[in-house]
VOBAMAR-188705 format. One record per atom (N, C-alpha, C): x negated, y negated, z; residue number from 1. Coordinates in Angstrom, 2 decimals, always signed. Atoms other than C-alpha are relative to their C-alpha. Layout:
BEGIN
       px       py       pz   nr
        X        Y        Z  NUM
...
//
This chain:
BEGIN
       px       py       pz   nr
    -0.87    +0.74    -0.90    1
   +25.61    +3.80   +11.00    1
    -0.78    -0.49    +1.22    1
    +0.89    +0.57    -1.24    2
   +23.19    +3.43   +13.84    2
    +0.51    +0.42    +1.13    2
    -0.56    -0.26    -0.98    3
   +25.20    +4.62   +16.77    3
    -0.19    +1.50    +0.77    3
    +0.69    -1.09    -0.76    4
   +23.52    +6.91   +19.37    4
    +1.09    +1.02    -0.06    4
    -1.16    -0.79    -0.21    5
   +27.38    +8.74   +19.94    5
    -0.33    +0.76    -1.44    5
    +0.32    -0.72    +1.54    6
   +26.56    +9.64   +15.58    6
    -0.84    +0.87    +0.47    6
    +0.79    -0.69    +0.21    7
   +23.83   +11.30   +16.57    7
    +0.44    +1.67    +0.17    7
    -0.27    -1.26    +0.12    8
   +24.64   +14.86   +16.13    8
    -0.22    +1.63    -1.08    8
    -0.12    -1.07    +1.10    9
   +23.59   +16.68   +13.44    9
    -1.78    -0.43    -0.44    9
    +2.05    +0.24    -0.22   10
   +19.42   +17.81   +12.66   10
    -0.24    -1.18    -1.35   10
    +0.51    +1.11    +0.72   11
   +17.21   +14.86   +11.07   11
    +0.74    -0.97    -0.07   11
    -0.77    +1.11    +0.18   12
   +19.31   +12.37   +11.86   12
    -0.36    -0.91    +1.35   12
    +0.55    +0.27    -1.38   13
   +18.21    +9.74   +14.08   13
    +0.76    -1.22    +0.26   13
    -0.43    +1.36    -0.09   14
   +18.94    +6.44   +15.81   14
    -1.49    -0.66    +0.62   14
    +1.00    +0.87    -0.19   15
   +17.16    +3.24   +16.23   15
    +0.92    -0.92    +1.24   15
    -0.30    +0.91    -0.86   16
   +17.64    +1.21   +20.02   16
    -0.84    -0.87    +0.01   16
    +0.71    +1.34    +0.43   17
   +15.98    -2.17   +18.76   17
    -0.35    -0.68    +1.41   17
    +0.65    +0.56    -1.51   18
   +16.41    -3.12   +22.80   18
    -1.16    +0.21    +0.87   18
    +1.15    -1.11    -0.41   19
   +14.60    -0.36   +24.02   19
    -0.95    -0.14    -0.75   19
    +0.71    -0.33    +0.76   20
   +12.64    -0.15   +21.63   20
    -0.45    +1.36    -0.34   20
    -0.10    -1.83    -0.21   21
   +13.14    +3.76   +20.86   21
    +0.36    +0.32    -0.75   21
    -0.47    -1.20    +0.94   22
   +13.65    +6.15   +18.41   22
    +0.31    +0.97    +0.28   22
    -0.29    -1.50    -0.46   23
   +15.88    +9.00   +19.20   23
    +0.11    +1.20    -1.49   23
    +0.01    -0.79    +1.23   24
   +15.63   +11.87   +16.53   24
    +0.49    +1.27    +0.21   24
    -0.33    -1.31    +0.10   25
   +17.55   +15.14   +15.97   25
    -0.62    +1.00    -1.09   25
    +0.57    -0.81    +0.85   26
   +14.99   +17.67   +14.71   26
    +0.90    +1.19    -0.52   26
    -1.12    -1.53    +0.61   27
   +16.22   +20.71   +12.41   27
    -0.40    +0.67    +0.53   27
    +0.11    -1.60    -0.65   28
   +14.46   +23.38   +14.08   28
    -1.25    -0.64    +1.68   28
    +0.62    +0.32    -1.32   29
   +12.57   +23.31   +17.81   29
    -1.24    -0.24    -0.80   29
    +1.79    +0.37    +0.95   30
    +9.24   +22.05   +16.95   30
    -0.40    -0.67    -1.14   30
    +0.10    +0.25    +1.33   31
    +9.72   +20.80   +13.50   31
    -1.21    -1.01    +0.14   31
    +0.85    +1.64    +0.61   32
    +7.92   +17.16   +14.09   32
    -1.78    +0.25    +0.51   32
    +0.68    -0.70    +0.04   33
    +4.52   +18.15   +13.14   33
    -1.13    -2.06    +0.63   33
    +0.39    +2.21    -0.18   34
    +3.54   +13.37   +13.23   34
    +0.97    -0.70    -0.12   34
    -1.07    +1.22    +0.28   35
    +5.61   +11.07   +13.59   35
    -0.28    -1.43    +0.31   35
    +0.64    +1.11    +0.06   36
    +4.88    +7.57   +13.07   36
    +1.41    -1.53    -0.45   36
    -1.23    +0.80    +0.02   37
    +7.03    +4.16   +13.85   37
    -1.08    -1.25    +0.00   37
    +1.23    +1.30    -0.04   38
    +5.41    +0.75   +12.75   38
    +0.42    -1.16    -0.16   38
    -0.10    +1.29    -0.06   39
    +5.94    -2.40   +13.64   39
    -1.14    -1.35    -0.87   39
    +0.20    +0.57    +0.36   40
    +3.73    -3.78   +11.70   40
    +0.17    -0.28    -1.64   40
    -0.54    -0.01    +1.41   41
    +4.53    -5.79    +8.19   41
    -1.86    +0.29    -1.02   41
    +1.30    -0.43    +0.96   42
    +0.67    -5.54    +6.80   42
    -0.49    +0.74    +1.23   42
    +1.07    -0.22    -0.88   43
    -1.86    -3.32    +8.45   43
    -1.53    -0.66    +0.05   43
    +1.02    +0.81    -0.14   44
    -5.14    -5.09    +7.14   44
    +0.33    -1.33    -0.66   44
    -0.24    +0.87    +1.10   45
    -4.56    -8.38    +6.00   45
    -1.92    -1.05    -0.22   45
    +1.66    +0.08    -0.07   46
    -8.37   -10.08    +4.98   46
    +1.06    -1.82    -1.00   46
    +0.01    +1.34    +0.86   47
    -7.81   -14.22    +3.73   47
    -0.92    -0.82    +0.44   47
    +0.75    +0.98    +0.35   48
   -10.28   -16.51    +2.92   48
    -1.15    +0.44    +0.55   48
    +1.06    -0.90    +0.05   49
   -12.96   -14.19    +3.21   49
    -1.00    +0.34    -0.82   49
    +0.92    -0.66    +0.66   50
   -16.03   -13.02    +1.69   50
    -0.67    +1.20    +0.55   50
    +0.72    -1.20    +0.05   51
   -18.47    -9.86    +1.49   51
    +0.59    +0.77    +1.09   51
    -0.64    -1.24    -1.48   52
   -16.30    -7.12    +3.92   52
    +0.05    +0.85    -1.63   52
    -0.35    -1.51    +0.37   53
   -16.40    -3.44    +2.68   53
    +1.02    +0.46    +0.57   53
    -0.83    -0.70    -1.20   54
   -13.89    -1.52    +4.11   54
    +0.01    +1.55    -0.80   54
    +1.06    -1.02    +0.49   55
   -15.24    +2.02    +3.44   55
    +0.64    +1.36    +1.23   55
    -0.35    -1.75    -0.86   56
   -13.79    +6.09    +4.71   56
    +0.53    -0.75    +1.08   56
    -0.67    +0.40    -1.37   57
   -10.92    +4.37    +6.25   57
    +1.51    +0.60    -0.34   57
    -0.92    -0.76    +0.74   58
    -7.63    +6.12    +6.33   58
    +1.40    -1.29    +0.38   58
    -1.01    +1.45    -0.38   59
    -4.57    +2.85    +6.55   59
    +1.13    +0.38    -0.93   59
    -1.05    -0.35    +0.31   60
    -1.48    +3.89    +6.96   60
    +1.11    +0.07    +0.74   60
    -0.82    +0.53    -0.83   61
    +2.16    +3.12    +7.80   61
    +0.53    -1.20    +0.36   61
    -0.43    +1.64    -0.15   62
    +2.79    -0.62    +7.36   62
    +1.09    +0.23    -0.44   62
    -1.34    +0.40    +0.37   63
    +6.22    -1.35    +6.88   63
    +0.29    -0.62    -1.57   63
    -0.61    +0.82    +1.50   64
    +5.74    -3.94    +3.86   64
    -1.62    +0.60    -0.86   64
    +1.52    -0.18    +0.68   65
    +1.68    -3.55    +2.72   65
    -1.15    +0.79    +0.72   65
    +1.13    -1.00    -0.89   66
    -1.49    -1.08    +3.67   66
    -0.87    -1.25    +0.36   66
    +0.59    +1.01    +0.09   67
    -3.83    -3.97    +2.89   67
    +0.03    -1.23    -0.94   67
    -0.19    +1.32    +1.08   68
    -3.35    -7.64    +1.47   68
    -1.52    -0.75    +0.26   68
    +0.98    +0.67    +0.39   69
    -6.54    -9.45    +0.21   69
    +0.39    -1.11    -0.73   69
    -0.54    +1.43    +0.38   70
    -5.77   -13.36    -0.25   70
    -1.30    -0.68    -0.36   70
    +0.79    +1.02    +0.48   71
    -8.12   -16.31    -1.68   71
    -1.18    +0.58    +1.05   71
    +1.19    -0.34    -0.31   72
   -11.14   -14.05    -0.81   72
    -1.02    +0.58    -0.91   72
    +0.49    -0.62    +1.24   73
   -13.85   -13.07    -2.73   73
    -1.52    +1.05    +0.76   73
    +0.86    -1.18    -0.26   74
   -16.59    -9.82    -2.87   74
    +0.63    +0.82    +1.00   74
    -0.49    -1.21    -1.00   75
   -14.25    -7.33    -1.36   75
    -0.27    +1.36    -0.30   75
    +0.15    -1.32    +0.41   76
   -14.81    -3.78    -1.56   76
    +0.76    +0.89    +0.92   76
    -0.54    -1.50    -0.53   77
   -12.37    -1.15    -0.77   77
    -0.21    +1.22    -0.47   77
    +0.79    -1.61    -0.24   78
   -14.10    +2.33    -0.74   78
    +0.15    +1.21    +0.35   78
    -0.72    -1.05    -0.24   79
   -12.99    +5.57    -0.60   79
    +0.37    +0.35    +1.04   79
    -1.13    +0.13    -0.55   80
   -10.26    +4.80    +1.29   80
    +0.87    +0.85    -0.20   80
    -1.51    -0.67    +0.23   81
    -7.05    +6.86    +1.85   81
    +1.55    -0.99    +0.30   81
    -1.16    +0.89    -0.22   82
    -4.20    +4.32    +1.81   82
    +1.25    +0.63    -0.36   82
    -1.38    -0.91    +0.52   83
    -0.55    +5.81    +2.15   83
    +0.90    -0.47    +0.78   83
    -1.19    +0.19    -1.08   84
    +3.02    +5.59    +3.75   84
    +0.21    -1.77    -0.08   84
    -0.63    +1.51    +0.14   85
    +3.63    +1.97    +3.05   85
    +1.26    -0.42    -0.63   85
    -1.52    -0.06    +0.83   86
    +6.87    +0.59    +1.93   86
    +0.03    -1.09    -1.29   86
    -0.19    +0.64    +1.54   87
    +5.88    -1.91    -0.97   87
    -1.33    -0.12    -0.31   87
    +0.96    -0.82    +0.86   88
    +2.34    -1.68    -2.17   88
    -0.96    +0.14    +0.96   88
    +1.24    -0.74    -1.04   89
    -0.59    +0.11    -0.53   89
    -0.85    -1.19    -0.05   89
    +1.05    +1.17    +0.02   90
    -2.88    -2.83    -2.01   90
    +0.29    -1.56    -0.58   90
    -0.33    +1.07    +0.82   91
    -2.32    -6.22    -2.72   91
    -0.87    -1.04    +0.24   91
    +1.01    +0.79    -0.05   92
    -4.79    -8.80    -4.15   92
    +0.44    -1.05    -0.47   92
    -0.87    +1.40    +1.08   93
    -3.57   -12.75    -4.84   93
    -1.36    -0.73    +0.19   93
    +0.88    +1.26    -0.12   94
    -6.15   -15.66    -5.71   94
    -1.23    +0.28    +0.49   94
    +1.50    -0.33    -0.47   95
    -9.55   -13.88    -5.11   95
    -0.57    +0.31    -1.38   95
    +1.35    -0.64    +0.98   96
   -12.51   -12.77    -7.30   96
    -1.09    +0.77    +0.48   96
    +1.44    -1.14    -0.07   97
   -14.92    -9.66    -7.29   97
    +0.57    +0.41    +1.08   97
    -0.33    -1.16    -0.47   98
   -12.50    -7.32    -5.79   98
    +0.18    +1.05    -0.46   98
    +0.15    -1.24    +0.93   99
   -13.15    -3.52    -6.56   99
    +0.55    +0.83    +1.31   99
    -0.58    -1.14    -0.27  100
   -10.88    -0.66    -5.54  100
    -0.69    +1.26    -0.38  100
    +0.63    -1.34    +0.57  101
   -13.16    +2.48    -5.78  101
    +0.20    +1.10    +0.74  101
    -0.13    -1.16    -0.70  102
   -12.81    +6.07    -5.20  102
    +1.00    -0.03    +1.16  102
    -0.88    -0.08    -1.51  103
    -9.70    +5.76    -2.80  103
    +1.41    +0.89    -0.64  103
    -1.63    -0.66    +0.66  104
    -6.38    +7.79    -3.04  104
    +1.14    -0.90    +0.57  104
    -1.13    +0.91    -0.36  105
    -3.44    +5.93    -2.76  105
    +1.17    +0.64    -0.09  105
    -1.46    -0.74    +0.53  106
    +0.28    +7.56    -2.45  106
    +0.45    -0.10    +1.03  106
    -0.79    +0.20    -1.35  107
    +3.18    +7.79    -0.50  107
    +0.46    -1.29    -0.02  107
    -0.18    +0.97    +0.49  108
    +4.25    +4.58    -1.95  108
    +1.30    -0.67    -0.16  108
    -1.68    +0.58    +0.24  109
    +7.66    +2.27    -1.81  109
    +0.15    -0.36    -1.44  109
    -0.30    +0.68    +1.29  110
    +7.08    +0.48    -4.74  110
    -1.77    -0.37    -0.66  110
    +1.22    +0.17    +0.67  111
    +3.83    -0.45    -6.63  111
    -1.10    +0.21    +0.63  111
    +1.76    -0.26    -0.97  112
    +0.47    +0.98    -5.72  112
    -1.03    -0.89    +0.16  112
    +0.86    +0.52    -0.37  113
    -1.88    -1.16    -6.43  113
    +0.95    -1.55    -0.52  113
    -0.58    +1.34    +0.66  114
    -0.90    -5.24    -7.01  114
    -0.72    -0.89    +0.03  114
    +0.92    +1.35    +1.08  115
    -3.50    -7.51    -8.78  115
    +0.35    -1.47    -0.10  115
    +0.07    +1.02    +0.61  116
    -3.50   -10.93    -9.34  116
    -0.97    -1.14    +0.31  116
    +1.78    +0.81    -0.44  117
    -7.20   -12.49    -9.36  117
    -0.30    -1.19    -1.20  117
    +0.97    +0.99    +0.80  118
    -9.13   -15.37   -11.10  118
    +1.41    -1.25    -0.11  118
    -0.30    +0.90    -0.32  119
    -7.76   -18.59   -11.78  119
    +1.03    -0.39    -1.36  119
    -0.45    +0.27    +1.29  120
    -5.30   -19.51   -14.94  120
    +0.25    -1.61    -0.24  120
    +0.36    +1.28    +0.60  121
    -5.54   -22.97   -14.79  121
    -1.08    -0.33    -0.86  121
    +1.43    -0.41    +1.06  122
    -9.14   -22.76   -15.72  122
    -0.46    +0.67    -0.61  122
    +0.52    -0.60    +0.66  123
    -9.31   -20.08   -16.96  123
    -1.21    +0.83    +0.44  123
    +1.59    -0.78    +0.12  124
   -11.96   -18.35   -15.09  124
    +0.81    +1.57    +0.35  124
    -0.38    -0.68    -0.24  125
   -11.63   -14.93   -14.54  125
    -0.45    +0.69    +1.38  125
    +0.29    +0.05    -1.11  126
   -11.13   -13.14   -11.25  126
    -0.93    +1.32    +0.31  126
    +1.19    -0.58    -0.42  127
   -13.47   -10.12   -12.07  127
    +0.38    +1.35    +1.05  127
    -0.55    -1.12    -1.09  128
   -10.99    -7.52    -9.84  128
    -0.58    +1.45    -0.75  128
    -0.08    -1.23    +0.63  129
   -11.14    -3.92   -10.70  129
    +0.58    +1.27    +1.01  129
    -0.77    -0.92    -0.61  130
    -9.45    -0.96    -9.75  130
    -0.62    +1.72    -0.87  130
    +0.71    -1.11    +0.13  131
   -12.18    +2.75   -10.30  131
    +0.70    +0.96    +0.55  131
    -0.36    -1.66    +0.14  132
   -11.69    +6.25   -10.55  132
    +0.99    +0.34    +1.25  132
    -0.52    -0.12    -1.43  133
    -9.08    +5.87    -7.63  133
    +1.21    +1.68    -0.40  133
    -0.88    -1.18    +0.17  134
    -6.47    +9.01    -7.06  134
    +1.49    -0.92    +0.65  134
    -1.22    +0.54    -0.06  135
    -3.01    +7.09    -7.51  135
    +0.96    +0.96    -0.23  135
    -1.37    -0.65    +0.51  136
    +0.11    +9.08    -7.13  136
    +1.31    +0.08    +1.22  136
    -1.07    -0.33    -0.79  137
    +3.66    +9.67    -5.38  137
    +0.45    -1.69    +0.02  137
    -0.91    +1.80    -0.44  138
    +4.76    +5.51    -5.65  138
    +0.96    +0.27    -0.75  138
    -1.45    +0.18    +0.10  139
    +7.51    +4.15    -6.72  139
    +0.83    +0.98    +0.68  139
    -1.02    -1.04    -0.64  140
    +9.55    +5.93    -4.27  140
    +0.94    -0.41    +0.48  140
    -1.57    +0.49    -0.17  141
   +12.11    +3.59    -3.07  141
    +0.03    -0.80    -1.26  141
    -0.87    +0.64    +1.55  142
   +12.51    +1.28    -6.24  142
    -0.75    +0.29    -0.61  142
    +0.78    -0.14    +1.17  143
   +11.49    +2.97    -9.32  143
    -0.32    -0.32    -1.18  143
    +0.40    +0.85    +0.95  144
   +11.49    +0.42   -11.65  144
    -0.93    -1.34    +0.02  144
    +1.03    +1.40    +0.18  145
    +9.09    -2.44   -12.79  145
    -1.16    +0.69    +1.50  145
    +1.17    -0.12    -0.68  146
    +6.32    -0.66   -10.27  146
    -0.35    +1.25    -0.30  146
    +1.07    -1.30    +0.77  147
    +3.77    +0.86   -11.91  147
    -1.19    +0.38    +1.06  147
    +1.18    -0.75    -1.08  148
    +0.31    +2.49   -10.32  148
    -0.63    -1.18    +0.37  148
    +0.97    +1.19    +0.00  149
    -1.51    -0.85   -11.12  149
    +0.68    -1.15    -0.87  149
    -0.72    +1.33    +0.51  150
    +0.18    -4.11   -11.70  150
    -0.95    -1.42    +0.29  150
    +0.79    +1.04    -0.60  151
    -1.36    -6.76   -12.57  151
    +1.01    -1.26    -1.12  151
    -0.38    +1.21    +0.59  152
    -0.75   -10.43   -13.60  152
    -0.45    -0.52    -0.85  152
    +0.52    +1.01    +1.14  153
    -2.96   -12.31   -15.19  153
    -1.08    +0.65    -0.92  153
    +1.07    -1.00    +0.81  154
    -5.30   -11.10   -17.87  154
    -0.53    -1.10    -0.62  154
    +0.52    +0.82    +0.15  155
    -7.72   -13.68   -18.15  155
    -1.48    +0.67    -0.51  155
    +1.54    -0.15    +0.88  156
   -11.19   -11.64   -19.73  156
    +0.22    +1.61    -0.03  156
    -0.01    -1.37    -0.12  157
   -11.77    -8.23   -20.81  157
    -0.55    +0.87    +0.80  157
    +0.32    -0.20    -1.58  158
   -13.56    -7.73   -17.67  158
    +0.72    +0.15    +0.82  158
    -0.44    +0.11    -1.36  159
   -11.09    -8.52   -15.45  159
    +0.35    +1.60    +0.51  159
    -0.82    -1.59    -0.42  160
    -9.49    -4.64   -15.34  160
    -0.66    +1.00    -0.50  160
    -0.07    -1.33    +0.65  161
   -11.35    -1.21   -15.48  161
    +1.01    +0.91    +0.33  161
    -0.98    -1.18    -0.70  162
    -8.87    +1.28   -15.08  162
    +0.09    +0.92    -0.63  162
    +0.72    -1.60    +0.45  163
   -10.35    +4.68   -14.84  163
    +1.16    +0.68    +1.62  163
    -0.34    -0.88    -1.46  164
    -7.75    +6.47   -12.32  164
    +1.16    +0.90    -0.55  164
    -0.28    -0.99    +0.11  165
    -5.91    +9.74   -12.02  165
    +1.35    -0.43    -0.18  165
    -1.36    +0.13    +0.09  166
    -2.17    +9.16   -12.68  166
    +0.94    +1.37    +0.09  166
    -1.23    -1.11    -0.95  167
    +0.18   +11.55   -10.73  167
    +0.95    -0.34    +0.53  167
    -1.31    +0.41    -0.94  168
    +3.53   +10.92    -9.91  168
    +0.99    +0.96    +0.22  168
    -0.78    -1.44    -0.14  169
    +4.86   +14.15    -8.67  169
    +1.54    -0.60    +0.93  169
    -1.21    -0.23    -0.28  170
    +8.36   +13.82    -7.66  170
    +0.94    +1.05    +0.86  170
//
């Protein structure tokens, strides 16, 4: 309901959009061990880019995406911890020779990782990949149609290794 007067009972909170404030009724004195409020809809977004690593970084807490990678190419995300996002931790549109390695990903709204590289007009391929990453805990607000690793186009048998841990503890 939203109404500060509701507030009365533990874990229950309100949002003053004016203020800009979060009031929260913990269950026990002390309970809130982090608490984290984010205004933002991506945390990294990278377009029309080339050669960036992004390497032992921990990104987390975007509202809609951890990191979106657009019409860029030679990206490397690197054992990364990406989590707490509300629709996918990674999302790649219209690039080539992007590799997801060694990162854990979870804590997930809806699809963990989201693919869609190389070109289908021509036909070339975009060469993405997604390594030995530790994917688990997504789909957590809509659990259908989002899988660990979604992808689109499947343009060469190259385009997708996918060597990663699949855990979706519940």
């Amino acid at each position: 309901m939203n109404a500060l007067s509701e507030l009365d009972s533990p874990n229950e909170y309100y949002v003053d959009r004016v203020k800009g404030l979060v009031y929260y009724y913990p269950s026990t004195e002390g309970d809130i061990v982090n608490a984290f409020v984010s205004a933002a809809d991506t945390v990294v977004t990278i377009t029309g880019a080339q050669y960036i690593t992004l390497q032992n970084l921990i990104i987390s807490h975007g509202q809609e995406h951890g990191i979106m990678i657009q019409k860029s190419n030679d990206i490397l995300v690197q054992s990364c911890q990406v989590n707490g996002h509300g629709n996918s931790a990674i999302g790649v549109s219209s690039s080539t020779r992007v590799a997801v390695d060694g990162s854990e990903i979870f804590g997930i709204g809806c699809k963990a990782v989201d693919v869609n590289c190389g070109d289908v007009k021509s036909l070339t391929p975009g060469y993405c990949r997604v390594d030995t990453c530790d994917i688990h805990h997504f789909a957590m607000w809509q659990r259908t149609y989002n899988p660990g690793i979604s992808t689109i186009r499947y343009l060469s048998k190259q385009l997708f290794d996918w060597y990663y841990r699949y855990r979706n503890l519940r």
